[in-house]
ZAKE-575215 format. One record per residue (C-alpha): residue number from 1; x, y, z. Coordinates in steps of 0.25 Angstrom, whole numbers, plus 5000, padded with zeros to 4 digits. Layout:
<recs>
<rec pos="NUM" x="X" y="Y" z="Z"/>
...
</recs>
This chain:
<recs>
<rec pos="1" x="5000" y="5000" z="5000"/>
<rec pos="2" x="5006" y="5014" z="4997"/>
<rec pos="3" x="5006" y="5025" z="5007"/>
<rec pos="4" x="5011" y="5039" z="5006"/>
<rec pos="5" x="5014" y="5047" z="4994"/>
<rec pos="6" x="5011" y="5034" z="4985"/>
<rec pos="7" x="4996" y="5033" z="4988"/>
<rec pos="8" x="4995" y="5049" z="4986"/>
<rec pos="9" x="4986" y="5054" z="4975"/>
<rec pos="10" x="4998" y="5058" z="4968"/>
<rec pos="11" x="5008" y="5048" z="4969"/>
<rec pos="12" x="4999" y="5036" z="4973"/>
<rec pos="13" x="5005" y="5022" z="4966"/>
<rec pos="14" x="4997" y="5008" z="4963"/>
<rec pos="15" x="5009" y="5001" z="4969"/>
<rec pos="16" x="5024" y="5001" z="4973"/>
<rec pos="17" x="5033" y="4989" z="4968"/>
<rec pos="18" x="5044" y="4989" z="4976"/>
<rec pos="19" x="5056" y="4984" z="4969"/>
<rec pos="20" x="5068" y="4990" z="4978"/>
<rec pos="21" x="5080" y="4983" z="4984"/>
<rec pos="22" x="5073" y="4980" z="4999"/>
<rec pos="23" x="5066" y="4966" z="5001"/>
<rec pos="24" x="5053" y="4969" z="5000"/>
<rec pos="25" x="5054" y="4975" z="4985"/>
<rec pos="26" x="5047" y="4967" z="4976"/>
<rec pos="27" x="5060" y="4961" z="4970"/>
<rec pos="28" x="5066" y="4957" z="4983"/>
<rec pos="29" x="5054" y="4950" z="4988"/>
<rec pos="30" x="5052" y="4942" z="4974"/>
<rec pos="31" x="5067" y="4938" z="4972"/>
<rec pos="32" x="5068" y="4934" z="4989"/>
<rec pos="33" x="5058" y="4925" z="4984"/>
<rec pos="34" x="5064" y="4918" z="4970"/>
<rec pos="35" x="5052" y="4923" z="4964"/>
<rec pos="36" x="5060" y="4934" z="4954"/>
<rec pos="37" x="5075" y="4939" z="4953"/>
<rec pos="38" x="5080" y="4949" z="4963"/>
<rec pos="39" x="5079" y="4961" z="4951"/>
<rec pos="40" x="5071" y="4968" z="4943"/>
<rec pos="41" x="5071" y="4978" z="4930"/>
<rec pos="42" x="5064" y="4989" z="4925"/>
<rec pos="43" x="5063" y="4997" z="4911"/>
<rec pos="44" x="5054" y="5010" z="4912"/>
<rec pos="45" x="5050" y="5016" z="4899"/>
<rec pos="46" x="5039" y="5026" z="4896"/>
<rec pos="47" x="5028" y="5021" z="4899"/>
<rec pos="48" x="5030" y="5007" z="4902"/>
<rec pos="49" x="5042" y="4998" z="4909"/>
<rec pos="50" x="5047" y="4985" z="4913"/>
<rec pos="51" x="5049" y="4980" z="4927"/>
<rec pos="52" x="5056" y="4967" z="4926"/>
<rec pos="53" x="5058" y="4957" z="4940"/>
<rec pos="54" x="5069" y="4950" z="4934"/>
<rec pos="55" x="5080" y="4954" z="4924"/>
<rec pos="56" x="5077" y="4958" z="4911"/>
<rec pos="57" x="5084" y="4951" z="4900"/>
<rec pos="58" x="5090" y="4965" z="4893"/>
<rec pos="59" x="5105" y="4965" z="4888"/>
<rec pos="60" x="5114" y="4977" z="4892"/>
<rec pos="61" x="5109" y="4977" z="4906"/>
<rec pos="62" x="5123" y="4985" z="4912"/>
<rec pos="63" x="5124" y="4984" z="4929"/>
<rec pos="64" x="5129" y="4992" z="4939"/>
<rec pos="65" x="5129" y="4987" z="4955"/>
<rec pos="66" x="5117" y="4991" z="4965"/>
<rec pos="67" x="5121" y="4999" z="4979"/>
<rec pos="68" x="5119" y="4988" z="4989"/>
<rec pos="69" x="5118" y="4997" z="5000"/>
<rec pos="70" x="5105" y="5006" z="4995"/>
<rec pos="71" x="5092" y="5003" z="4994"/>
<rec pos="72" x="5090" y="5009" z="4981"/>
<rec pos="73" x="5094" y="5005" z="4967"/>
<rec pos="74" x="5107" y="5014" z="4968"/>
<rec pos="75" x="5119" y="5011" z="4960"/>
<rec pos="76" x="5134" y="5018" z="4959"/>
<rec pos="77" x="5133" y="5027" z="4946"/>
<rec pos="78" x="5146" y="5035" z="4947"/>
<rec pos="79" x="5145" y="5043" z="4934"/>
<rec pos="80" x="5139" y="5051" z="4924"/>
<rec pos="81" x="5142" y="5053" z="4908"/>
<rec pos="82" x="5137" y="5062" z="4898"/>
<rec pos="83" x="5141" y="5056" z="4883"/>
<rec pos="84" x="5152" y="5049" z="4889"/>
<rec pos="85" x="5158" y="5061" z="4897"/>
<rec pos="86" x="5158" y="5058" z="4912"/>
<rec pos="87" x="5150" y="5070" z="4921"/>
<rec pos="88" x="5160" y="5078" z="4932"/>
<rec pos="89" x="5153" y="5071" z="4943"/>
<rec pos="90" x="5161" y="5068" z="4958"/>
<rec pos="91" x="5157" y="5051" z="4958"/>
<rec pos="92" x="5152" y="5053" z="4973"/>
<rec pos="93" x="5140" y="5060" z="4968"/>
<rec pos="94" x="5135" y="5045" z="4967"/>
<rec pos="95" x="5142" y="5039" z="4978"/>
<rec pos="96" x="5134" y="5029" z="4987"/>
<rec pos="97" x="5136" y="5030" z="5001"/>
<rec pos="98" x="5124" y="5030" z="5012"/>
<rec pos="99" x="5120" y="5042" z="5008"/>
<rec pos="100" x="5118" y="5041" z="4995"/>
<rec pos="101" x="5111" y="5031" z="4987"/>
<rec pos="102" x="5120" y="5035" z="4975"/>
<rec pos="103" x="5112" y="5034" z="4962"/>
<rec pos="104" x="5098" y="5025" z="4963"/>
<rec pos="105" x="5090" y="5019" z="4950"/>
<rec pos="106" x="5076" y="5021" z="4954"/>
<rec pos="107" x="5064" y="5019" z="4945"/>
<rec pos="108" x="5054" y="5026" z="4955"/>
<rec pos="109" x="5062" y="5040" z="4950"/>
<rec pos="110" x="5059" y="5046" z="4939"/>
<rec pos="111" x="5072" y="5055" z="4934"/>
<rec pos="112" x="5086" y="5054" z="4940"/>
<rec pos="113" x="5091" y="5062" z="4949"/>
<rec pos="114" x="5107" y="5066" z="4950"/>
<rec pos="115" x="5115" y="5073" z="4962"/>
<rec pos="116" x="5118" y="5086" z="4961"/>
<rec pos="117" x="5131" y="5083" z="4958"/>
<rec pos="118" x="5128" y="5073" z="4947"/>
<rec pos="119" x="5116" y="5083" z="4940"/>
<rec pos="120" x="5123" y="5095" z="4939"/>
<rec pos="121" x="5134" y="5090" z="4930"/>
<rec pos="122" x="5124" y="5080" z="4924"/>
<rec pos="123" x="5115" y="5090" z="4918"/>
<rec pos="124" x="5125" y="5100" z="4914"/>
<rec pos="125" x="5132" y="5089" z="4906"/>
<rec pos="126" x="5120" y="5086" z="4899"/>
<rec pos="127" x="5116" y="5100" z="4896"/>
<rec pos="128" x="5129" y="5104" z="4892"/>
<rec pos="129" x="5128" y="5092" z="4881"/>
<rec pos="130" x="5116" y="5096" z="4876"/>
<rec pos="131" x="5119" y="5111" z="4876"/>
<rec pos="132" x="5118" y="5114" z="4861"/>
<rec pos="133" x="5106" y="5106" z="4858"/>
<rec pos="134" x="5096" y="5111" z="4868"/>
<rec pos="135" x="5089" y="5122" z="4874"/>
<rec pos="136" x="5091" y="5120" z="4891"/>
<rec pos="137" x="5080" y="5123" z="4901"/>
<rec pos="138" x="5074" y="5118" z="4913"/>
<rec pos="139" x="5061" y="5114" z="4921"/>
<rec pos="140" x="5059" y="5116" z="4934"/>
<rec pos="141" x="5074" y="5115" z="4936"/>
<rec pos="142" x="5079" y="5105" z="4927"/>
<rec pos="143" x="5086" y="5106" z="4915"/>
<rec pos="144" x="5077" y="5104" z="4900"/>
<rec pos="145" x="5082" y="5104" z="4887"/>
<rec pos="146" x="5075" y="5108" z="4875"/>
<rec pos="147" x="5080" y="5099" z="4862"/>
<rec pos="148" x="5075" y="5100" z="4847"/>
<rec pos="149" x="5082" y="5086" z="4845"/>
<rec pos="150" x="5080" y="5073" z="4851"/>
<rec pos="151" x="5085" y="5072" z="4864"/>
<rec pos="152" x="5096" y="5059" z="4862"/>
<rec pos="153" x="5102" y="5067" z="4849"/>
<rec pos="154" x="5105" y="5079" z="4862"/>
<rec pos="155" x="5106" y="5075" z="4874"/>
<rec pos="156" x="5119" y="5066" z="4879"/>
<rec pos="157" x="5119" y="5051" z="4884"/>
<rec pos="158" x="5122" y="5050" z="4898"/>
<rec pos="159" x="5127" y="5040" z="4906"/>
<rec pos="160" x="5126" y="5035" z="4920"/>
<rec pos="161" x="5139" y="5028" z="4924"/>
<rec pos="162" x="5139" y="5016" z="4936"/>
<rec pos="163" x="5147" y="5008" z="4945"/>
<rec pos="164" x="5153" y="4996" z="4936"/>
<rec pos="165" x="5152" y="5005" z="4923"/>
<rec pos="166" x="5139" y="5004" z="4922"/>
<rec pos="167" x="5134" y="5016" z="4914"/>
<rec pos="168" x="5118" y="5018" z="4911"/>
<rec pos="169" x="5116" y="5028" z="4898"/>
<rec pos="170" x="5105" y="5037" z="4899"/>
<rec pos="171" x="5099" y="5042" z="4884"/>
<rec pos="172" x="5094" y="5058" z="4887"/>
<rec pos="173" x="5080" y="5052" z="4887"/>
<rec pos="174" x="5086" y="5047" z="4900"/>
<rec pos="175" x="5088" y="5058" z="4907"/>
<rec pos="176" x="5080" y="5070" z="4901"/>
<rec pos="177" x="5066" y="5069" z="4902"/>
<rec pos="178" x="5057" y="5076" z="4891"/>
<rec pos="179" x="5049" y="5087" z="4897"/>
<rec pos="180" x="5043" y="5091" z="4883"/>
<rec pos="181" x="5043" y="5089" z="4868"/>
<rec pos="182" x="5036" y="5098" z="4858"/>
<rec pos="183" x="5035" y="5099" z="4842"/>
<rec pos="184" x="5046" y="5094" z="4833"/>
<rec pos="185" x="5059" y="5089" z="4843"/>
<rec pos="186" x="5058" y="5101" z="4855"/>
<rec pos="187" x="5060" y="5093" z="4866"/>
<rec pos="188" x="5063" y="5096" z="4882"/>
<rec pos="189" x="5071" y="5086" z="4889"/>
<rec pos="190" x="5073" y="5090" z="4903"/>
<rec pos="191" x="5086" y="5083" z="4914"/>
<rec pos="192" x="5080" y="5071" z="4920"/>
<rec pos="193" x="5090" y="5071" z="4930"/>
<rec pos="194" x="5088" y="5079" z="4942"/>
<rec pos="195" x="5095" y="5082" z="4953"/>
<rec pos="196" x="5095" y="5073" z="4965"/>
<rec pos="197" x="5086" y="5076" z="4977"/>
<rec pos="198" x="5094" y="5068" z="4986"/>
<rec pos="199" x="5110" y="5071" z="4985"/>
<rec pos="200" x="5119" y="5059" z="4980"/>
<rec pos="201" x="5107" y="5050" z="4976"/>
<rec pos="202" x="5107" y="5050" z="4960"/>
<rec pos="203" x="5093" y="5043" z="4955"/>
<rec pos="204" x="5091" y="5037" z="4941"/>
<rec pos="205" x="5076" y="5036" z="4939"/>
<rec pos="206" x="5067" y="5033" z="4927"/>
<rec pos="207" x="5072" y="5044" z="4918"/>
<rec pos="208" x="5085" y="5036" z="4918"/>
<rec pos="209" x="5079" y="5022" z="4919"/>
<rec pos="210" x="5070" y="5022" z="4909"/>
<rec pos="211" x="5071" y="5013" z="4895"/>
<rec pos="212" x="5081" y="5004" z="4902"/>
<rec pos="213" x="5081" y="4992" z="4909"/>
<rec pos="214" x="5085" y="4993" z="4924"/>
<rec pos="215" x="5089" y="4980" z="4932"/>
<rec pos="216" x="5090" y="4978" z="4946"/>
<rec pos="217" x="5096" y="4966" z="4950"/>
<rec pos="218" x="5095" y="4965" z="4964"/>
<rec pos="219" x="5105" y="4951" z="4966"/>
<rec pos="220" x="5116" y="4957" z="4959"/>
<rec pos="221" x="5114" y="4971" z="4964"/>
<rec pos="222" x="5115" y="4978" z="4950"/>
<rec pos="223" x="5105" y="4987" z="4943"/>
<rec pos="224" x="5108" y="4986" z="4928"/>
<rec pos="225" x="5101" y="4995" z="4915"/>
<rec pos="226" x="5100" y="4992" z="4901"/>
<rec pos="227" x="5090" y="5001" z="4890"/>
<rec pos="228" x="5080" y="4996" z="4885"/>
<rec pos="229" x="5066" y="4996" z="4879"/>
<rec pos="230" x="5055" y="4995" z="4889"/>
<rec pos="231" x="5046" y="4990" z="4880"/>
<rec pos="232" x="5055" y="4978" z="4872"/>
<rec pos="233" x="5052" y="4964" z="4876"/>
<rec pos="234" x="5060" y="4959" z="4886"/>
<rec pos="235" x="5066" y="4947" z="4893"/>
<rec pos="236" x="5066" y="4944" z="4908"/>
<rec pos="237" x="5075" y="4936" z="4915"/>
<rec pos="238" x="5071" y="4929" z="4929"/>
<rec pos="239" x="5085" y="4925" z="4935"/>
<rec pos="240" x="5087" y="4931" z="4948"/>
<rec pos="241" x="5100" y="4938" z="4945"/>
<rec pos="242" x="5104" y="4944" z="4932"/>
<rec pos="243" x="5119" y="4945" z="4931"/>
<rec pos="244" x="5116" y="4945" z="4916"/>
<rec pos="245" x="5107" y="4955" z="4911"/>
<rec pos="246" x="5105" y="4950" z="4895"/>
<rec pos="247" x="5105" y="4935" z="4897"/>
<rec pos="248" x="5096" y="4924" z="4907"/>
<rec pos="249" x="5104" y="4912" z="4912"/>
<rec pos="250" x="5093" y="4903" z="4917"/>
<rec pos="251" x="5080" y="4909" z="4925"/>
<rec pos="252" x="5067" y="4912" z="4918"/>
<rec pos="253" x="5065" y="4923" z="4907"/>
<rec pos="254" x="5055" y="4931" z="4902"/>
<rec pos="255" x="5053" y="4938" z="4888"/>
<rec pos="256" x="5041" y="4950" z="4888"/>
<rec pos="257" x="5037" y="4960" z="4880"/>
<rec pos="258" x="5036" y="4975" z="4888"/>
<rec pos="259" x="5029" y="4983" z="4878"/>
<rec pos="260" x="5017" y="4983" z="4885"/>
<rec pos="261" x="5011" y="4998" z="4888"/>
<rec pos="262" x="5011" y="4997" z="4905"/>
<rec pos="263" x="5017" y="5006" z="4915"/>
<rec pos="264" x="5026" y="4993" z="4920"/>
<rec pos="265" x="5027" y="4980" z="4915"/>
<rec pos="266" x="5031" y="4972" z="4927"/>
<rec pos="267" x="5039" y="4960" z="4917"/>
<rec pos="268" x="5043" y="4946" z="4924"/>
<rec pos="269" x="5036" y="4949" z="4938"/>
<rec pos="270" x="5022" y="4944" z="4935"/>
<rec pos="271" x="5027" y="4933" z="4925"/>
<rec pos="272" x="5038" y="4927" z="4933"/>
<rec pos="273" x="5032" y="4929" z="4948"/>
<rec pos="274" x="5019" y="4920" z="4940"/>
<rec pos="275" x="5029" y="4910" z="4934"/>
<rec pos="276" x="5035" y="4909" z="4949"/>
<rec pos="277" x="5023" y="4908" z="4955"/>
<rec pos="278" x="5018" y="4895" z="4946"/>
<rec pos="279" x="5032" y="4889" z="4949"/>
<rec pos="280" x="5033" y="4892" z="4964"/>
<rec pos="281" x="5019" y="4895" z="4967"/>
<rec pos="282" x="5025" y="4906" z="4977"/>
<rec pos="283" x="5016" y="4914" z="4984"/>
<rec pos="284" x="5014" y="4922" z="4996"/>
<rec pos="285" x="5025" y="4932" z="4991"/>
<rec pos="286" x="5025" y="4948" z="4997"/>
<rec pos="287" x="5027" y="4958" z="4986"/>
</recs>
């Protein structure tokens, strides 16, 4: 039952599916119970998504290590480049102490969130880059850009760079967010990155996550990415571990198409708990 702010008028919810690290997340009570693998995925895309309980079967998947010691999803990113060129920023603005939960991957965010430190230098990179090509203003304090070109032809790649050289690559439509569009190809693209409310946390919400795979696999400690197309069929493997992330050694998998025009498309859980139900007939479980 939902109390507080998510039963208001404003911000009441249907449910809450918990899927965090603690043991009585969904994930956590299913896998202590061999009834599905100790991970989880998703793939948010306009409109429509994935959420997968068990590794999806996608190639490319590139890892980087969990912080054991925080409750979030929080992992060490240590830098940032703009078209290859590494941004002046002191490596302890993402440092991990018990302070500081250093930077989290949260789908419950919308837009992503940099220090001070990191923003400052993060935005005046970008708009430096693009200087000759648009007309700069802002919106309630953030920084716009008029373009009369499409936005990948302007705007620079960047790239978010992790522990074990791990490095996610964000396309501008992943971190601009377009606030209007009129006749012809005038568009404005305003800085989906803000600036954090909460010094030394960094926060890589939807804006970031969307139009990619991300896999959290809680046995091995990693959370890995890999783009993709939401809507493409996919392949879902049942192991409960996934060293590899492009092949299935043993275990049961699952090929589905994800096309279909809801709000999430919970993949693998309804299927497989049915199927281990029939095996097993295991009932009595808490969710």
């Amino acid at each position: 039952m939902e109390t507080g702010i998510l039963a208001t008028s404003s911000g009441a919810v249907d449910g809450v599916l918990g899927l965090g690290r603690q043991g009585l997340s969904v994930i956590s009570q299913l896998s202590s119970q061999g009834i599905a693998p100790n991970s989880f995925a998703h793939c948010l895309a306009d409109g429509s998504g994935i959420l997968v309980l068990g590794q999806p079967m996608v190639p490319y998947i590139i890892f980087t290590p969990l912080v054991k010691s925080h409750g979030y999803y929080s992992t060490h990113l240590h830098s940032i480049t703009i078209n290859g060129k590494r941004l002046s920023i002191d490596p302890s603005v993402f440092a991990i102490n018990n302070d500081k939960a250093g930077t989290i991957i949260d789908s419950g965010t919308t837009l992503a969130y940099l220090t001070e430190e990191a923003y400052t230098p993060f935005v005046d990179a970008i708009t430096n880059s693009v200087s000759l090509y648009v007309q700069p203003s802002t919106s309630n304090g953030n920084p716009c850009y008029s373009i009369t070109s499409s936005v990948s032809n302007i705007f620079p790649i960047v790239s978010l760079n992790f522990v074990g050289g791990a490095s996610m690559h964000l396309r501008p439509q992943d971190y601009l967010s377009l606030q209007s569009s009129k006749s012809g190809t005038h568009e404005v693209w305003c800085m989906g990155f803000q600036r954090s409310p909460e010094k030394g946390i960094t926060i890589l919400g939807d804006i970031v996550l969307k139009d990619k795979f991300i896999v959290y696999d809680l046995d091995a400690q990693l959370i890995g990415w890999a783009n993709y197309d939401c809507f493409s069929f996919l392949e879902v493997s049942f192991n409960s571990s996934s060293s590899s992330s492009s092949s299935s050694s043993g275990g049961r998998s699952l090929r589905i198409g994800s096309h279909q025009q809801i709000p999430v498309i919970v993949i693998a859980s309804i299927v497989y708990l049915t199927m281990m139900f029939l095996d097993f007939q295991a009932t009595g479980m808490s969710l």
